[in-house]
Every structure is written in structure tokens, then in C-alpha cells.
N, C-alpha and C positions, 0 to 999 in steps of 0.2 A: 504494500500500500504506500503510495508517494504521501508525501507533507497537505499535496491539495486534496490528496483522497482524503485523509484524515480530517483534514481541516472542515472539511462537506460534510466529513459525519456527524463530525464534533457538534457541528453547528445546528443540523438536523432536525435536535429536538424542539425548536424553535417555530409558532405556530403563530399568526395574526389575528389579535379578537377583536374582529371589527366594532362592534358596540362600544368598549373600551377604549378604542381608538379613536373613536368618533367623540368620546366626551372627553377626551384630554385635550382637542384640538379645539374645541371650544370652550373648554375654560381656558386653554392656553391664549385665544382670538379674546374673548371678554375680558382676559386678567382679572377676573375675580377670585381667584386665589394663588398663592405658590406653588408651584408643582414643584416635586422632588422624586427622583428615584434612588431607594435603598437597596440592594439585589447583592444577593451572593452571587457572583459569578467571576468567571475567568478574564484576564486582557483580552484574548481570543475570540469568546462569546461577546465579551462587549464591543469591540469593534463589532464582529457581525450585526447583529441587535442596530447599531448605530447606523450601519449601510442600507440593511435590508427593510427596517421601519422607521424612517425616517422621523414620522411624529413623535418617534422617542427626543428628539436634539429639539422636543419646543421645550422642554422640558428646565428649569433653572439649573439645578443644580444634580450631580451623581452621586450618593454613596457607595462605593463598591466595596465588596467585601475584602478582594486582593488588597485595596489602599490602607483600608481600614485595619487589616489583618485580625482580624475577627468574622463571623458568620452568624444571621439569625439561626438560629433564636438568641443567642448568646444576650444577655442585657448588656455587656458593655459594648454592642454593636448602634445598639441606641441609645445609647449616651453617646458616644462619637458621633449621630446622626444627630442629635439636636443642637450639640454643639458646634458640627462644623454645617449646620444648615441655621443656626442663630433661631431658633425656632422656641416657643416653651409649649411643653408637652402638650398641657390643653388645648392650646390650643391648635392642634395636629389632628388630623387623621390619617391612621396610616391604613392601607388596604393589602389585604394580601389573599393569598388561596390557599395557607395554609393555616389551621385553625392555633397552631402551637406557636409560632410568629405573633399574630393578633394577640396571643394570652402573654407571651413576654411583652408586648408592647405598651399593652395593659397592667402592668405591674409597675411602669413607669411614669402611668397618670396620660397615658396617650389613648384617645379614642380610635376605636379601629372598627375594620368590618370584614366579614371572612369574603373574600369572591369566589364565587363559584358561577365557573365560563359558562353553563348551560342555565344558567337562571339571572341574567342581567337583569331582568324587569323587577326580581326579587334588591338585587343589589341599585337599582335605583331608587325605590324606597325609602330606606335604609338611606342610602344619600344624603340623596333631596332632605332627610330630617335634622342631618348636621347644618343647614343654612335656614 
């Protein structure tokens, strides 16, 4: 397997949620709030990420987990994220798909909400109730 085979696999797992996509680009168009991304991922995955969906780069600022050298759930992964995003807990929302992430984040006074891709109408909601 060459370096680009590998690199096409690596990258693979990587899927577009259009719904999700579509309301980043409009909060990101309204500026009605900060957008941040916190993600455990690799140098590798993130450049792909950054090529392939572009409405990730409307986004402020990145927490990566390689930077950070930490990983959710870990709590001192979001303490570096509120810190180097200037942010206080409260007032945050953090979103994720995994329900052990939202429970660490929650232990830190951050509001969160679990996402799950096949039920957006459910996660808008949910939302819509933090504004």
C-alpha cells in the first residue's frame, strides 16, 4: 500500500451531515454566535476535514486534540478549550455524538447536547432552546 493509498483510507471514515452543515453556515453568515471546533483527531484527518468540507474553515477557532495533547473525554481537554477559546463555561454549548464527551463537559458547568446524525429535527429542539 503507497503513502496515498493509506492516506485515502485513513481518511475514509469521514462522512458529510448535510443538516449540520447547513446550520453552521448560517450561524456562521448571521454571526450570532462563536463557532469552535474541539475534535480529537490527527494532523492528517484535519487537513482532510479542512479540504474536503470546507464549511468547517467558517468556523473561529480549532481545538485539536494532537495540539492540545490531550483527548475527550479527558477534563483537562476542556479546560485547554475554554481557555485557549477565552470562552466561560456557561456560557458554551458544546455538541457532540458521543454521550461520555457531553457528561465530561458537563462536569465542567458546560451545556451540551448529545447528536445523533439520524435524528437532526430531534437535535434542533434541543437547540433552538439554548437561544
Amino acid at each position: 500500500m503507497s503513502g496515498w493509498e493509506f492516506a485515502d483510507a485513513f481518511n475514509d471514515i469521514f462522512v458529510e451531515i448535510t443538516p449540520m452543515k447547513e446550520l453552521v453556515l448560517k450561524l456562521a453568515a448571521d454571526n450570532s454566535c462563536s463557532l469552535f471546533l474541539l475534535s480529537n483527531t490527527s494532523p492528517l484527518h484535519f487537513e482532510y476535514i479542512k479540504q474536503k468540507f470546507d464549511f468547517i474553515n467558517s468556523l473561529k477557532k480549532f481545538g485539536l486534540s494532537y495540539e492540545f495533547k490531550c483527548l475527550k473525554p479527558e477534563e483537562v481537554i476542556f479546560e485547554k478549550a475554554i481557555k485557549y477559546f477565552d470562552v466561560a463555561p456557561n456560557e458554551c454549548l458544546f455538541i457532540d455524538d458521543l454521550a461520555e464527551n457531553c457528561a465530561a463537559a458537563e462536569q465542567l458547568g458546560i451545556n451540551t447536547i448529545v447528536y445523533d446524525k439520524h435524528d437532526h429535527e430531534s437535535f434542533l429542539k434541543k437547540f433552538e432552546s439554548f437561544f
